[in-house]
C-alpha positions in Angstrom: 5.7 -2.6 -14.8 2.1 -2.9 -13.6 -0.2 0.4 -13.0 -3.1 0.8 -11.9 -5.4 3.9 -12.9 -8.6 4.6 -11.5 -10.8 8.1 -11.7 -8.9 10.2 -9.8 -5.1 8.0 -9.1 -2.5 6.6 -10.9 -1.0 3.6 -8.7 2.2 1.7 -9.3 4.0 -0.5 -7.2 8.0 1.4 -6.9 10.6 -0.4 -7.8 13.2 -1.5 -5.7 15.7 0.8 -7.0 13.1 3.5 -6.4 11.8 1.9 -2.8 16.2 2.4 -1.8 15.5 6.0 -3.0 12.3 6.3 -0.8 14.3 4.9 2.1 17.5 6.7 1.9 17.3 9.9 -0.4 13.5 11.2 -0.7 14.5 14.4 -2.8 16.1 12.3 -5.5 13.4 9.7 -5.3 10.8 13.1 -5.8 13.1 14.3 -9.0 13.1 10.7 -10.2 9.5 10.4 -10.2 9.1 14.2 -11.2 6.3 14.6 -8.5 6.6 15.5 -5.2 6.0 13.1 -2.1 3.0 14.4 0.2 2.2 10.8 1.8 3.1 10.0 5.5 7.1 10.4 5.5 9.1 7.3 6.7 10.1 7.3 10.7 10.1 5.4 13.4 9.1 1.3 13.1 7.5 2.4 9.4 11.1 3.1 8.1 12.3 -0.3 9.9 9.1 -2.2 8.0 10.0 -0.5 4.6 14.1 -1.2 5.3 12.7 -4.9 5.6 10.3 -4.5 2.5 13.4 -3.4 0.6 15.3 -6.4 1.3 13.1 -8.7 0.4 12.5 -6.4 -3.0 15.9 -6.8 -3.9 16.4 -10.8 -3.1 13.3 -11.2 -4.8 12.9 -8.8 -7.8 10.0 -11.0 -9.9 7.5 -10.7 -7.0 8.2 -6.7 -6.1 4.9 -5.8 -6.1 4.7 -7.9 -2.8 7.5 -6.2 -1.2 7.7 -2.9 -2.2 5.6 0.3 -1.5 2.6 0.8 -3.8 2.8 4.6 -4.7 -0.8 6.5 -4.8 -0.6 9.3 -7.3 -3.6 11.8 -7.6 -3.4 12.9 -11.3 -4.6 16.2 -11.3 -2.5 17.4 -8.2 0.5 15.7 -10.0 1.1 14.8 -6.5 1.8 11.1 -4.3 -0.3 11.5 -1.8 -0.1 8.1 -0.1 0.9 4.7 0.1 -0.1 1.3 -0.1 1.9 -1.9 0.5 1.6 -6.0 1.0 3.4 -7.5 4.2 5.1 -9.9 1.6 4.0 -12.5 -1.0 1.4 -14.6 -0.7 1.2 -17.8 2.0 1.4 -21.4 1.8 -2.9 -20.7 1.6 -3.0 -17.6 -0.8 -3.5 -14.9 1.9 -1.8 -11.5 1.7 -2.0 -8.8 4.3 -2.7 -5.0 2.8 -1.5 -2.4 4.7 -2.2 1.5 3.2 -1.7 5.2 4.4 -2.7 8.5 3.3 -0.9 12.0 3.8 -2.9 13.9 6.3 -4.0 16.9 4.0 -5.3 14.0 1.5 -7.8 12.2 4.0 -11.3 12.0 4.2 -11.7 11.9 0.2 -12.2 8.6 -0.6 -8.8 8.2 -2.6 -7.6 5.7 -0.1 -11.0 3.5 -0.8 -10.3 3.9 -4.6 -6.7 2.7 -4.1 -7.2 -0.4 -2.1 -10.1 -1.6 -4.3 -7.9 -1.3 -7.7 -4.9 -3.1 -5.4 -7.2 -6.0 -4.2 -8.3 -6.1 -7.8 -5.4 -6.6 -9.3 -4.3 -8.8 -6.5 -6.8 -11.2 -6.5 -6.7 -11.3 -10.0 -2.9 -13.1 -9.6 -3.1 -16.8 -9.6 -1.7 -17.3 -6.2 -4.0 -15.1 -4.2 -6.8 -16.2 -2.7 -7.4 -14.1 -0.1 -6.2 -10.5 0.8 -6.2 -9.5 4.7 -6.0 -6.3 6.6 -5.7 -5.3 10.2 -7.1 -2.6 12.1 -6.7 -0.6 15.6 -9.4 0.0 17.5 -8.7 3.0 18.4 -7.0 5.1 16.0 -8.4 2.9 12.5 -12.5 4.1 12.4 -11.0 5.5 9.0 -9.7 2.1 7.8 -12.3 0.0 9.1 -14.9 2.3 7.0 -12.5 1.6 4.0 -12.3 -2.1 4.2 -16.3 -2.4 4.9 -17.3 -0.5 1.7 -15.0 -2.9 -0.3 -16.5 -5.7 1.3 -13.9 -7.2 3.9 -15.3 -9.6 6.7 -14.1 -9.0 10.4 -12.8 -12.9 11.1 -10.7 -12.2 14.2 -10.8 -9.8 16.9 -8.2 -9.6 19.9 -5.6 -6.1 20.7 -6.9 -5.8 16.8 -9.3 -6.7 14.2 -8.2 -8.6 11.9 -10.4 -8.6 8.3 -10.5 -10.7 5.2 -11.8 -10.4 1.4 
């Protein structure tokens, strides 16, 4: 099982047993894990994307880490307090999209920069990635598009959204 540890997290990629859990039966998922979930709950079209991520989990179990959520655990709060998570594996030319959030009583304390960077570390550090990208609102992701400028992502497209590469 891959984990990631920086300063202040402890990241790991759920598996897809643990990503039904997360999906259909949180407080067993929370006992499970023996830490409480304090990242943004499931509703709405994030439950429908991580329905679909769990799918693709369980048809494709060797490449997981591509299709399952990514949890962020802060080690001295014992707690997860966010998320991180790859639109799928890989493309025909390497690229990956990153997608990431962060519980609202967590923000604004640099854990979500520390978590992408270790992700897109270990990412590109997988044989068929060549490229990770990310996408970003313009009005509601100032926060993100701070994130993925300090790691070093280049804006490449800009239409409804910007869309960044590294």
């Amino acid at each position: 099982m891959v984990r990631l540890e920086t300063e202040r997290l402890s990241i790991f990629p759920i598996t897809p047993a643990q990503h039904r859990l997360w999906v259909e039966d949180l407080p067993e998922l929370e006992r499970e894990l023996g830490r409480p979930y304090r990242g943004v709950p499931l509703a709405g079209s994030d439950l429908e994307d991580a329905r679909r991520q769990l799918g693709e989990a369980e048809k494709n179990p060797a490449r997981y880490p591509y299709h399952t959520a990514w949890f962020l655990v802060e080690k001295k709060l014992g707690l997860v307090v966010g998320t991180a998570h790859f639109r799928g594996a890989p493309d025909s030319s390497g690229e990956v999209e990153i997608r990431y959030s962060m519980g609202k009583p967590h923000r604004g304390r640099g854990y979500m920069t520390e978590a992408v960077e270790a992700i897109c570390c270990w990412a590109l550090a997988q044989p068929e990635v060549a490229h990770i990208t990310a996408e970003t609102d313009f009005m509601m992701g100032r926060a993100s598009l701070r994130i993925l400028e300090r790691l070093g992502f280049q804006k490449y497209r800009e239409e409804e959204t910007v869309w960044w590469r590294l």
